[in-house]
SEDREN-184397 format. One record per residue (C-alpha): x negated, y negated, z negated; residue number from 1; residue in three letters. Coordinates in pm, 1 decimal, always signed. Last residue first. Layout:
N
((X, Y, Z), NUM, 'ALA');
...
// end
This chain:
77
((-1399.1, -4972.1, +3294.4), 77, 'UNK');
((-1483.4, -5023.0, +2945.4), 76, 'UNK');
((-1855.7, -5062.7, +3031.4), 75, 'UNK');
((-1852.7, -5297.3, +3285.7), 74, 'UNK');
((-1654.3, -5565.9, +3008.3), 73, 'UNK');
((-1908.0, -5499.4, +2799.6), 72, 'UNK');
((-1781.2, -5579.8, +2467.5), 71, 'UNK');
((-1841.6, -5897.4, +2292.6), 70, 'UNK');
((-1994.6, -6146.4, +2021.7), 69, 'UNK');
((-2165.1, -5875.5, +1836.2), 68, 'UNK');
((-1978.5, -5533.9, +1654.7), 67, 'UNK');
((-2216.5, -5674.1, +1361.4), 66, 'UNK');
((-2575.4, -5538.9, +1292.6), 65, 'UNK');
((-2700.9, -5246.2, +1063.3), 64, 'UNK');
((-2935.7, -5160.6, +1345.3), 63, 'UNK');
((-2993.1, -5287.4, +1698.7), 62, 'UNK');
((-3012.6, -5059.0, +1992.7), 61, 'UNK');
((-3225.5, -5194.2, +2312.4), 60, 'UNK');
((-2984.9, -5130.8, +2569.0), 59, 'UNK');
((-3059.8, -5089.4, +2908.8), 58, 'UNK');
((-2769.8, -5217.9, +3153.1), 57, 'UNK');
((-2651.0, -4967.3, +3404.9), 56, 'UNK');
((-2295.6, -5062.5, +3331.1), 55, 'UNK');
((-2274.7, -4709.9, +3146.3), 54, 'UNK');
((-2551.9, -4774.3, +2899.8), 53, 'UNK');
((-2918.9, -4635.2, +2913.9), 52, 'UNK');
((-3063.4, -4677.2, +2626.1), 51, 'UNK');
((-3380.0, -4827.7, +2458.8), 50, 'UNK');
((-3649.9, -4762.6, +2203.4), 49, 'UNK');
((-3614.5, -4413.5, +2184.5), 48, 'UNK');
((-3505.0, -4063.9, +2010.2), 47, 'UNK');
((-3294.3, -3850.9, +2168.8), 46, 'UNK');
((-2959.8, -3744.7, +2069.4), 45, 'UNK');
((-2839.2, -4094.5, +2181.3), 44, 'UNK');
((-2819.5, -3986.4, +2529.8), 43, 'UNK');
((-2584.6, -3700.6, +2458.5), 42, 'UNK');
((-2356.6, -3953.1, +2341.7), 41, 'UNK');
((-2330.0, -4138.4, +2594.6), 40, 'UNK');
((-2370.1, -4523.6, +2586.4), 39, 'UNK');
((-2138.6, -4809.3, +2558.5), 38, 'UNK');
((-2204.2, -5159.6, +2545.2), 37, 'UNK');
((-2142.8, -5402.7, +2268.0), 36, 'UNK');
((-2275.9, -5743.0, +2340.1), 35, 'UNK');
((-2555.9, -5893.5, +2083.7), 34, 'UNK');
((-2765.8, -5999.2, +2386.0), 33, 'UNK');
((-3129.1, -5933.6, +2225.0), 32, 'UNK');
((-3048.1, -5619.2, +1999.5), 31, 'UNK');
((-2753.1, -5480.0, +2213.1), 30, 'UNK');
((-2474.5, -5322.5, +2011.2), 29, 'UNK');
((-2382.8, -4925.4, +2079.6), 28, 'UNK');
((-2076.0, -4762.9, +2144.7), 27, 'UNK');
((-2056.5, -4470.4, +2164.5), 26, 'UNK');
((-1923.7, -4263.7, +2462.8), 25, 'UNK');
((-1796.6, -3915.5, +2429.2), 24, 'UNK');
((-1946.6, -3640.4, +2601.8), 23, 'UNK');
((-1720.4, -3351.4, +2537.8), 22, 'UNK');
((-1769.6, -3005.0, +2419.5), 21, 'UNK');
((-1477.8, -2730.2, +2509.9), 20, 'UNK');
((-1368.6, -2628.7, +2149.1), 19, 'UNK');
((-1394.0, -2256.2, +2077.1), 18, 'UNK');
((-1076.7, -2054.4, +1998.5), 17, 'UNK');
((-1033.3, -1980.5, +1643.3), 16, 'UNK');
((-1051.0, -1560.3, +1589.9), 15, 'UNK');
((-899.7, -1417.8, +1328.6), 14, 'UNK');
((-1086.1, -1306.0, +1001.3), 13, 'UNK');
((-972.3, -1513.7, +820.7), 12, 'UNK');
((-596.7, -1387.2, +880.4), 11, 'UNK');
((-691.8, -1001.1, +809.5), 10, 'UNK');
((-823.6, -1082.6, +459.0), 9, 'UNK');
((-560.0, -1325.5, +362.3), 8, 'UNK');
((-358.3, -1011.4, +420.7), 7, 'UNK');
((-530.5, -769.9, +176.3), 6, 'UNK');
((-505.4, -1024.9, -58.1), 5, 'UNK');
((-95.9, -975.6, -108.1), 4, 'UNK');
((-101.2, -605.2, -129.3), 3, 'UNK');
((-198.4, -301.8, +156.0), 2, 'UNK');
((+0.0, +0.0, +0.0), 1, 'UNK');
// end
């Protein structure tokens, strides 16, 4: 006679289907222009001084720094 835990077991164990990853663009605030562009995330994985945003602009990312004056209008198309 299977009791009340027995079932938990058999519902854990079931399988969760896997989540398709997305790229998802972040936005990230230029250091000398103070506009807010947006960059992929798998760009921002790696490590470096600048980034490639969608407009084609290169963004040097600032730090601990306010949303800025804008967005990129380029970028939100």
């Amino acid at each position: 006679m299977a009791g009340r835990h027995r079932r938990q077991e058999r519902a854990a164990q079931a399988r969760i289907p896997e989540q398709r990853l997305r790229v998802r663009p972040v936005a990230v605030v230029d250091a000398r222009t103070r506009v807010e562009h947006l960059v992929a995330d798998d760009v921002l994985a790696e490590p470096r001084l600048s980034y490639p945003a969608r407009c084609g602009a290169e963004v040097l990312a600032a730090s601990m720094t306010d949303p800025g004056r804008s967005r990129c209008r380029e970028c939100a198309q």
